[in-house]
C-alpha positions in Angstrom: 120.5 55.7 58.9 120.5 58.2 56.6 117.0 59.5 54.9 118.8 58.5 51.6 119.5 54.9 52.7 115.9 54.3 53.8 114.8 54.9 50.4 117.0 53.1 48.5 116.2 50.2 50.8 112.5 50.6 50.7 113.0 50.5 46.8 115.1 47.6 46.9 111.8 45.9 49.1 109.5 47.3 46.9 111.6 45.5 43.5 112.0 42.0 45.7 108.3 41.8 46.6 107.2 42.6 42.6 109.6 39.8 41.5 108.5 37.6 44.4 105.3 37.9 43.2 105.6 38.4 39.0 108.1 35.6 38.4 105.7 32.4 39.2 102.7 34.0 37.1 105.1 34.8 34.1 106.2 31.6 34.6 103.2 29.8 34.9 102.3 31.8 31.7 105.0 31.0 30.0 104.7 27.4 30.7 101.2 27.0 29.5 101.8 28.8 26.2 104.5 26.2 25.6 102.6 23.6 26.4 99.5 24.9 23.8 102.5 26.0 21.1 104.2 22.0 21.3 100.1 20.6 20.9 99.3 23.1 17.9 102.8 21.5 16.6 101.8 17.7 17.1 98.2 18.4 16.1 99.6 19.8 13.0 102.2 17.5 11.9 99.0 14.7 12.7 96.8 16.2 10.6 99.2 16.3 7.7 100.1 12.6 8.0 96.4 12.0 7.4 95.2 11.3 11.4 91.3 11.4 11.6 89.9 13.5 14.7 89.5 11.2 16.6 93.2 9.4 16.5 94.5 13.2 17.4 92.2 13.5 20.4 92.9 10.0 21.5 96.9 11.1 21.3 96.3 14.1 23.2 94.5 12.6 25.6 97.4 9.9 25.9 99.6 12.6 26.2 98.0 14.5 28.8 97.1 11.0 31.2 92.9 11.7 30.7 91.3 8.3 30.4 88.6 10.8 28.9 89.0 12.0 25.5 85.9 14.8 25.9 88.1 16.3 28.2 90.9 17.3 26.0 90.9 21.2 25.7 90.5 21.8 21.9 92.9 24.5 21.7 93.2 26.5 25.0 96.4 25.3 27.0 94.0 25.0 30.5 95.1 21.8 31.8 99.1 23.1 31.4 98.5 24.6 35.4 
């Protein structure tokens, strides 16, 4: 092989492994914002048709399967992993 091949091939290596590894964490990212965007959306619309605190943490907490409402996160998208 030419010297010029090699290096062209080692970039193409290089660009596979960085997108091997980048797409699942922007992903993931991506995910969990969406995830805290939609709740910050339901929490809004509850709070304007009057829900109490405690209604809109028992929905999230319905919404998310905890049988615990205390362990809702108020705000953070943490349980979207």
């Amino acid at each position: 092989m030419e010297g010029q091949q090699i290096f062209y091939l080692c970039c193409i290596g290089v660009a596979a492994v960085v997108a091997f590894v980048a797409i699942p964490i922007l992903s993931h990212y991506w995910y969990a914002h969406r995830i805290a965007e939609q709740n910050a959306v339901l929490k809004q619309q509850m709070i304007e048709r009057g829900f109490t605190a405690d209604e809109i943490v028992r929905v999230i907490a319905a919404g998310t399967g905890d049988s615990d409402p205390s362990s809702v996160s108020h705000g953070t998208a943490a349980r979207a992993g």
